[in-house]
C-alpha positions as CSV (number, residue, x, y, z in Angstrom):
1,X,111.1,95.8,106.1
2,X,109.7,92.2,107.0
3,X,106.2,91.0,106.7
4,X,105.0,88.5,108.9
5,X,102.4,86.3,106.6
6,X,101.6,83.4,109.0
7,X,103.2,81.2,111.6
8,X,106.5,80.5,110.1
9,X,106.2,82.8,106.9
10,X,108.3,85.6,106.7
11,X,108.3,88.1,103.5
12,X,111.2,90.8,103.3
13,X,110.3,93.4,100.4
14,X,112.8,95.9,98.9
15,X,111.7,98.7,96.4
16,X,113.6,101.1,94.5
17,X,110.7,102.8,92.9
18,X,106.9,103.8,93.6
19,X,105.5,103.8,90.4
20,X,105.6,99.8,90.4
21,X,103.1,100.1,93.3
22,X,100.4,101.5,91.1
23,X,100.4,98.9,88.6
24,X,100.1,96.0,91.8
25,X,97.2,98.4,93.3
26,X,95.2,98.1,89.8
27,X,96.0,94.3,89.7
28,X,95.0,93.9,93.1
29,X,91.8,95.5,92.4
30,X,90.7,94.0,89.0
31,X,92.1,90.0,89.4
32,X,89.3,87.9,90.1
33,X,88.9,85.2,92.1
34,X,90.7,81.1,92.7
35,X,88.5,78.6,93.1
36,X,89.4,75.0,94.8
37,X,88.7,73.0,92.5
38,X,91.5,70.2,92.5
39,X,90.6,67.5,95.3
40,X,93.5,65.4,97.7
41,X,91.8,62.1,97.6
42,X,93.7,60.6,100.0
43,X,94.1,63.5,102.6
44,X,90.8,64.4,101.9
45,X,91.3,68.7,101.1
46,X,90.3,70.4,98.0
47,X,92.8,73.2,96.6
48,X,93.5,75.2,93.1
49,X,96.6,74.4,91.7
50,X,99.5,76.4,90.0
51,X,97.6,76.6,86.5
52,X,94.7,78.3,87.9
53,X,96.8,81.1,89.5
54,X,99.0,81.5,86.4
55,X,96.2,82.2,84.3
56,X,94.6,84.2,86.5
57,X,97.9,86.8,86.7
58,X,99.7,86.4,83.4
59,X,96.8,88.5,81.5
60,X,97.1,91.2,84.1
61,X,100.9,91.0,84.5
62,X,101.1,92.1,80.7
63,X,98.4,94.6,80.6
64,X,100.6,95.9,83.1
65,X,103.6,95.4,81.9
66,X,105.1,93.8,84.7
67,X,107.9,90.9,84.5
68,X,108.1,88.3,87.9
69,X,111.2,86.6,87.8
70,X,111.4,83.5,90.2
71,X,115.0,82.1,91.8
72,X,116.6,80.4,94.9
73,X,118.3,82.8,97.1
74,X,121.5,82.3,97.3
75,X,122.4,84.2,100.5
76,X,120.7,81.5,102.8
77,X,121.9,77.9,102.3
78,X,119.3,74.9,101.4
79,X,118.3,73.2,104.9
80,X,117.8,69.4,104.0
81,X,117.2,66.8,106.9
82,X,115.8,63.4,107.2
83,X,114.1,61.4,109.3
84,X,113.6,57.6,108.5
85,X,112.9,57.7,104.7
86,X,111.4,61.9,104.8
87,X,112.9,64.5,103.0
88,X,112.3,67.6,105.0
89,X,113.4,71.1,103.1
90,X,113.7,74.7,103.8
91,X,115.2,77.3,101.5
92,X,114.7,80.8,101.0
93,X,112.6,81.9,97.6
94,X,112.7,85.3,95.8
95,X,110.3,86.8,93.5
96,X,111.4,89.8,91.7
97,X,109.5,91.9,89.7
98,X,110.0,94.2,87.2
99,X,108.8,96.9,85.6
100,X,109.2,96.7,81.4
101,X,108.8,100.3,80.8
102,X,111.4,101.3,83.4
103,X,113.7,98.3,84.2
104,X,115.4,99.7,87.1
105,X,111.7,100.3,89.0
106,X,111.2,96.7,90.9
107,X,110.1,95.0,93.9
108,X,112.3,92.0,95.7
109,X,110.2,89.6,97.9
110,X,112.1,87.0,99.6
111,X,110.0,84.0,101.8
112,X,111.0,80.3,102.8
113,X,109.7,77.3,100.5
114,X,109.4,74.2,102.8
115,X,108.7,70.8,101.8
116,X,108.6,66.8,102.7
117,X,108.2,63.2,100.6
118,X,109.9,60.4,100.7
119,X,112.0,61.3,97.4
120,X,113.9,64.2,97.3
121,X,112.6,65.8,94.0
122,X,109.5,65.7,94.9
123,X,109.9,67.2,98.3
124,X,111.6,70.2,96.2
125,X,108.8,70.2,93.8
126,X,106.4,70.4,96.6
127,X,108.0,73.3,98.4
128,X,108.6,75.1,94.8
129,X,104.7,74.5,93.8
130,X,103.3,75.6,97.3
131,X,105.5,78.5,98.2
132,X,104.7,80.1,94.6
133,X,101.2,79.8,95.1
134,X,100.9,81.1,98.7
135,X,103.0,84.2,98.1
136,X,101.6,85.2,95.0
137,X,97.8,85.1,95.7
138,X,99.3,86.7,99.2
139,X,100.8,89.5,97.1
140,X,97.4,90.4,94.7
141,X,94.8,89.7,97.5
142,X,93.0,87.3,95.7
143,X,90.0,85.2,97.4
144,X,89.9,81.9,97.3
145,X,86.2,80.2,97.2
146,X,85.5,75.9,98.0
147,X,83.1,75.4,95.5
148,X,82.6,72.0,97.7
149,X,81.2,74.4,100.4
150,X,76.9,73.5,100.3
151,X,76.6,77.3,101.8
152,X,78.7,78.5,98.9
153,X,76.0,80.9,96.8
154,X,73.7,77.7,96.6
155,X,71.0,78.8,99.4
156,X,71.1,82.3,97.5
157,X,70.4,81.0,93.9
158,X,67.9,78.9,94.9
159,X,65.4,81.3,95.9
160,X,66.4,84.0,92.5
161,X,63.0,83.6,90.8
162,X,63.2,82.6,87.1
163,X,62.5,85.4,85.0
164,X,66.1,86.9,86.6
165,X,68.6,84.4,85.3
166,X,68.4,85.6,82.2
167,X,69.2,89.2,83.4
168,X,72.5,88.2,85.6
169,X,75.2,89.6,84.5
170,X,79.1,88.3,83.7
171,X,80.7,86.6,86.7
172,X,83.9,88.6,85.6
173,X,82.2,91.8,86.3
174,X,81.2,90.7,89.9
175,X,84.2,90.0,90.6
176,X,85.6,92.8,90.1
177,X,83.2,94.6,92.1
178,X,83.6,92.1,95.0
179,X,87.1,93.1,95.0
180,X,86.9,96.7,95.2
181,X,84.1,95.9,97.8
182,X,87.3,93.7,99.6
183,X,89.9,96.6,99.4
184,X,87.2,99.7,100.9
185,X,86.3,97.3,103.9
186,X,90.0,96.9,104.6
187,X,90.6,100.8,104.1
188,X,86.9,101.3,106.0
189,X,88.7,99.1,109.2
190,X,91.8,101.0,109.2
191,X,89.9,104.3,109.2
192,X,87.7,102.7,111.8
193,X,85.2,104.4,109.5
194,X,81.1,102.8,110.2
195,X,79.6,105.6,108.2
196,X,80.9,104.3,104.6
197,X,79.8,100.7,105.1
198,X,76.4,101.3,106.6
199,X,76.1,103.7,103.7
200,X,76.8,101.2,101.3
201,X,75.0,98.4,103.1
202,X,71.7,100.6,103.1
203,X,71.9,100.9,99.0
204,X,72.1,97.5,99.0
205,X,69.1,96.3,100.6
206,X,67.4,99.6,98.9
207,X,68.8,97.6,95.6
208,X,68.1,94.2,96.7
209,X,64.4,95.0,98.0
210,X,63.0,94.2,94.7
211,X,64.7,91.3,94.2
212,X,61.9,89.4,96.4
213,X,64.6,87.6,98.4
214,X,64.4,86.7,101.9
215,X,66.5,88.8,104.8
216,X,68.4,91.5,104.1
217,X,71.9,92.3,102.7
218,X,75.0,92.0,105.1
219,X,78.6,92.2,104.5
220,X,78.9,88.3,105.0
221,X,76.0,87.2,102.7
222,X,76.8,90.4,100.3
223,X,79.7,88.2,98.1
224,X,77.1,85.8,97.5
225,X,74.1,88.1,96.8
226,X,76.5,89.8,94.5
227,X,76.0,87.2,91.6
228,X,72.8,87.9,91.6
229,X,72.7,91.3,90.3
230,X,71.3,92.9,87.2
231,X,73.3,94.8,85.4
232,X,72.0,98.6,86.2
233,X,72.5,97.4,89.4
234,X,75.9,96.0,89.3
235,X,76.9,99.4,87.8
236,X,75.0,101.2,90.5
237,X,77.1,99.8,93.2
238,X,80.1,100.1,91.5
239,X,79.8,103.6,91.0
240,X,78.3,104.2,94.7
241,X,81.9,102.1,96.0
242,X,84.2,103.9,94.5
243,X,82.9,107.3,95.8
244,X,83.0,106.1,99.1
C-alpha cells in the first residue's frame, strides 16, 4: 500500500501484525507537541530540530516497547547529480519498527531522503536530518507550533485575569487533551458527524463562560484557550471527549 504524504513524498508501509498498531494509536494520542524554536538566520525560517523530536518519542517508544530501526534501502540505488558546485541527492529511507515483546510483529515504512550543499556530506546529512524528522512527526501526528507567531496564545493570555494563573494547570496535560481533541475532529470529519463537535463546542463555552474572556470558544481559537484551563475543567473535557 502507498501513502502519498506531499508533492514528491511517497511512504510504502508493510505490516505483519496488528497488535503494533495499538501501541502507535496510544503514542499518537499521548505525545505532545514540537515547537519551532531553532531559527535559519540567513534564510530567515524558524524550525525544531532532530533533538527536540527524539526526546519527545524515545520516552513513549519505551513505555511502549517499541524499537525503530533506521537504514538506506538498498533496493533503490542512491541518485547523486550535480550542477556547477551543488550536490543534489535522492535515496530511498526505511524505518522499521519493532515490537520487543513480539519481535516478529513490525511495521516497514520506506520514503525518499533528498538533499543539496555544495559538499557532499553535508548534502547527505541534510537529506538524513530532514527526511527523519518529516516522517516521524508524519507517523505520530504531532503538531507543530511557531512560537514566533504574535497570534500564538499571546492575545488569549493577555486578557486571563490574575487570580487564575495560579490555577492553570501542567502544559503536559493540555496537551494531551489537545491531542485527543486532534484525533475525534479527524474521526468527527470522516463520519461527517456535526453533532459530536457542536456538543463539545457547547461545553466549552458552558466551561469557558466564567472565565470572563471575551467571544466565545471555537475549534480554531479552542488550542489556545486550552492553556488556560483549571484543572476541574481540564478533567471535565477530557472526560466529556472521550465519550464522544
Amino acid at each position: 500500500m502507498e501513502l502519498f504524504l506531499t508533492r514528491g513524498q511517497t511512504l510504502i508501509m508493510e505490516t505483519t501484525n496488528n497488535n503494533i498498531y495499538q501501541k502507535l494509536q496510544v503514542i499518537q494520542g499521548q505525545v505532545g507537541s514540537l515547537f519551532k524554536t531553532e531559527e535559519n538566520k540567513g534564510q530567515k525560517y524558524s524550525f525544531f530540530n532532530e533533538k527536540q523530536l527524539l526526546e519527545l518519542l524515545k520516552p513513549e517508544l519505551a513505555k511502549n516497547q517499541l524499537l525503530f530501526i533506521l537504514s538506506d534501502e538498498e533496493s533503490q540505488p542512491l541518485i547523486h547529480e550535480k550542477e556547477g558546485s551543488i550536490h543534489y541527492l535522492k535515496y530511498l529511507k526505511r524505518l522499521e519498527i519493532i515490537d520487543s515483546n513480539s519481535p516478529n510483529s513490525r511495521l516497514i515504512f520506506k520514503f525518499w531522503a533528498c538533499g543539496q550543499s555544495n559538499d557532499l556530506a553535508k548534502a547527505k546529512g541534510a537529506s538524513e536530518t530532514y527526511s527523519t524528522k518529516y516522517i516521524l512527526s508524519k507517523l505520530f501526528l504531532i503538531p507543530v507550533k511557531d512560537t514566533s507567531d504574535p497570534d500564538y496564545q499571546e492575545k488569549e493570555t493577555q486578557s486571563i485575569p490574575k487570580e487564575q494563573t495560579e490555577e492553570i494547570i501542567d502544559k503536559e496535560q493540555i496537551e494531551q487533551l489537545l491531542n485527543l481533541f486532534e484525533t475525534k475532529t479527524q474521526n468527527w470529519q470522516k463520519e461527517k458527524n456535526a453533532s459530536k463537535p457542536n456538543s463539545f463546542i457547547k461545553l466549552l463555552n458552558d466551561i469557558f463562560r466564567d472565565y470572563n474572556l471575551k467571544g466565545e470558544v471555537t475549534f480554531d481559537n479552542f488550542p489556545v484557550r486550552a492553556y488556560l484551563l483549571k484543572e476541574k475543567d481540564r478533567q471535565r473535557a477530557w472526560s466529556y471527549l472521550t465519550k464522544l
